[in-house]
N, C-alpha and C positions, 0 to 999 in steps of 0.2 A: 225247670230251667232257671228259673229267679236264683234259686240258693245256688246255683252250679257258676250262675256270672257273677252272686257276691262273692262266692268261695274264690275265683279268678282276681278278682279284686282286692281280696284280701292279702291271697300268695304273691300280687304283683308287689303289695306296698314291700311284705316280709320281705321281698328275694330281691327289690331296690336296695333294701338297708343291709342285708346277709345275705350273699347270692351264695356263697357255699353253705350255707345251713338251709336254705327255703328255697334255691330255684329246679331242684330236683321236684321236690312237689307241686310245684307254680305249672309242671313240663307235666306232671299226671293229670292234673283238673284242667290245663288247654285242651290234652286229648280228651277226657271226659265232654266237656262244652265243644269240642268242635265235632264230637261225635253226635251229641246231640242236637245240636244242627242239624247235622246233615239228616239226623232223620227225619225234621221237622220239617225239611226243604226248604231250610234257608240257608241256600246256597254259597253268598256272599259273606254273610254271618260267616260260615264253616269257614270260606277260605282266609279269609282276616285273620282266627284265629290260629289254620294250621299255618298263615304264613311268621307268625308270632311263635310256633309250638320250635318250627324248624331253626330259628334263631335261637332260641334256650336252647334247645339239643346241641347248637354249634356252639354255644357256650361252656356247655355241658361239656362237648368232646373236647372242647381246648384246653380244660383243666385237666381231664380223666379221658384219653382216648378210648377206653374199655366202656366208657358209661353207656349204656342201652346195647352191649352184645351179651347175647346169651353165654352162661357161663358153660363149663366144657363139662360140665357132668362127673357124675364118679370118677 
């Protein structure tokens, strides 16, 4: 869990300074650590971070409405 909140920590500083180069990954290690949370049952923990994860994703979508839909296949 330690390396999962420094990695969160790290991609926070990068995607402050480049949010189109580093908040796509910043949005993979929130779910990582909020996942991990919840298995831990720290419940509080989990929610803090998904409510951080949903904010990037809205970020995410405001730049690239396609960002996090599955692509159409063959």
């Amino acid at each position: 869990m330690a390396a999962t909140t420094e990695s969160a920590a790290v991609w926070r500083a990068l995607a402050a300074e480049d949010p189109e180069s580093y908040l796509s990954e910043l949005g993979v290690t929130l779910d990582n650590l909020r996942q991990r949370y919840g298995e831990t049952g720290q419940v509080a923990e989990s929610l803090a971070v998904s409510e951080e994860l949903v904010d990037v994703w809205r970020r995410l979508a405001a730049t690239d409405p396609t960002t996090g839909r599955p692509s159409p296949g063959p």
